[in-house]
C-alpha positions in Angstrom: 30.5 -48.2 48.5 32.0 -46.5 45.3 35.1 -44.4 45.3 34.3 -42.2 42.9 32.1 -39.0 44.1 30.8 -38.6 41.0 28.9 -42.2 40.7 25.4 -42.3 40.1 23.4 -43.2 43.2 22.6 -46.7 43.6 19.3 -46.7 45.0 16.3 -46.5 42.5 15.4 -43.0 41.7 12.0 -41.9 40.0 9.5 -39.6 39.7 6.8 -39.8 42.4 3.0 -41.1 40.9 1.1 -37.9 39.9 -2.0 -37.1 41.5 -4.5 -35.3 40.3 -5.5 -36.4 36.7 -8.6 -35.4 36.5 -9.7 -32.2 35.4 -11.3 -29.8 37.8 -15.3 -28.8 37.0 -14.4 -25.5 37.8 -11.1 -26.1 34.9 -13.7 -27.1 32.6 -16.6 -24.7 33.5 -14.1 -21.8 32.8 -13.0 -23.5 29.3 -16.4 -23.6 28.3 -16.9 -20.2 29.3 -14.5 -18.7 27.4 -15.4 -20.5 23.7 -18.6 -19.6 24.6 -17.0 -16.0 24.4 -15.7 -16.4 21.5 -18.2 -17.6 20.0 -19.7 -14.5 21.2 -17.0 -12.5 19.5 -17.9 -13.5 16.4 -21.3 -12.5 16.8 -20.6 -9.3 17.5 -17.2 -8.7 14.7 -20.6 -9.8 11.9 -22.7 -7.4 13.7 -20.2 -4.7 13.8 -19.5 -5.6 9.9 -23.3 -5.0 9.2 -23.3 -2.2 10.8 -20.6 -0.6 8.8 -21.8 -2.1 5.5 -25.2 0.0 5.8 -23.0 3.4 6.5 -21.2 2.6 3.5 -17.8 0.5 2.1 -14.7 1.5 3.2 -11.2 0.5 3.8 -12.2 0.4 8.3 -13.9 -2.7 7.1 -10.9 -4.4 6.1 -9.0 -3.0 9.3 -12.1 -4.6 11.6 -12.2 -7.7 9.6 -8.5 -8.0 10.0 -8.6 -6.7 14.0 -11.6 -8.9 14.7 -10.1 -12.2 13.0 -6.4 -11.4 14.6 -8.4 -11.0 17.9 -10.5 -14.1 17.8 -7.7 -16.2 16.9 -5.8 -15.2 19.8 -8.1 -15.6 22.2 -8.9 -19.7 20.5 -5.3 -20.0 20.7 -5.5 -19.5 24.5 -8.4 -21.2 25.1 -7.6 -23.9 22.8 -4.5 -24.3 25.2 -6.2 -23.5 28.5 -8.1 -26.7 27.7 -5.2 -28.6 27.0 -3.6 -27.8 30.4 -1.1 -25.5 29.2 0.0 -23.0 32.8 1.7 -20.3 30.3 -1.9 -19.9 28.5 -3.4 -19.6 31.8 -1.2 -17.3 32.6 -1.4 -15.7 29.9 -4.6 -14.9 29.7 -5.5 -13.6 33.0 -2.7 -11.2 32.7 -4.4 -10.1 29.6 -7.4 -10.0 30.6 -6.1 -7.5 33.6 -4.0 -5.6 30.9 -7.6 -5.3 28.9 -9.5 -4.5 32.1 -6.9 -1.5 32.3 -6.6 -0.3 29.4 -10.8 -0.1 29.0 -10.1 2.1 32.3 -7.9 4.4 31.3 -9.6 5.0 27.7 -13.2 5.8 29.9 -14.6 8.2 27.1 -13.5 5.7 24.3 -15.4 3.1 26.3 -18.7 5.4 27.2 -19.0 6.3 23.3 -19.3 2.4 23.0 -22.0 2.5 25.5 -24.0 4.7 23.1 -23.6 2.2 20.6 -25.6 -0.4 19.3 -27.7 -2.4 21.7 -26.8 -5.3 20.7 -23.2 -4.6 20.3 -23.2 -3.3 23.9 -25.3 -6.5 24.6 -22.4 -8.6 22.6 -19.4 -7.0 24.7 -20.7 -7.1 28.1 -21.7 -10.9 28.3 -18.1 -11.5 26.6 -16.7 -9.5 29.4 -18.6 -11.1 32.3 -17.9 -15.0 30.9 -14.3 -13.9 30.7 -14.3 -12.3 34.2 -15.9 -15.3 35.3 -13.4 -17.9 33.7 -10.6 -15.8 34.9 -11.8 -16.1 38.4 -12.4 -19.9 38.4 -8.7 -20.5 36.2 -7.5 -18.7 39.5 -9.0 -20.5 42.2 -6.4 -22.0 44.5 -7.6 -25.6 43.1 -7.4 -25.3 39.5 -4.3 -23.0 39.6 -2.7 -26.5 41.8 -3.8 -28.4 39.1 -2.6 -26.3 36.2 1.1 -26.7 37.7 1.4 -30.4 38.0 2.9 -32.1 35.3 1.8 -35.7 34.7 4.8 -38.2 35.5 
């Protein structure tokens, strides 16, 4: 026995094996979902930017080119990192998605007008919604949120 308190322990010390290293379907069903909504984003910014191209040029083009390509890039950011098994992006995300969820709440008449929109911009925003509602849903799930946390060895 050493002395000194401040030895390092003697008996072999590592990490324990890591479990788990397999992705869950639901993990990869929800990643899938959501480039699949992005993809689905993109869509609907070249629909919007045909739609204000027959109303005439303008300078709200450059803002929704700009809005739409800052949007998209966040949202393959997260993905991108959701794949890659990254807990903050998860995180993240469904906190954002939440935040979004209120914020389309609380601006109801802004959100009605875009009912009366164009179908297929209406059609565009609700399947975007649904895969996202649906991939924030299965990222939650007790089993994949488990998985998310562990860090391999």
């Amino acid at each position: 026995m050493n002395s000194n308190p401040y030895a390092p322990p003697t008996a072999p010390v590592a990490d324990p094996p890591f479990e788990g290293t397999t992705r869950p379907r639901a993990a990869s069903f929800a990643v899938r979902m959501l480039w699949s909504a992005l993809a689905l984003g993109v869509l609907q910014l070249v629909s919007e930017l045909f739609t204000m191209a027959r109303t005439g040029p303008g300078p709200a083009i450059v803002g929704t080119i700009a809005g739409g390509c800052l949007a998209l890039a966040i949202l393959a950011l997260f993905t991108f990192h959701i794949g890659r098994r990254r807990n903050w992006a998860r995180i993240v995300f469904i906190v954002l998605f939440w935040l979004g969820i209120a914020i389309t709440a609380m601006t109801w008449q802004r959100t009605l007008a875009t009912l009366r929109g164009p179908p297929l911009d209406l059609t565009l925003t609700l399947l975007q919604y649904l895969l996202q509602a649906a991939s924030v849903i299965l990222l939650s799930t007790p089993g994949v949120a488990a998985w998310y946390k562990r860090t391999e060895a």
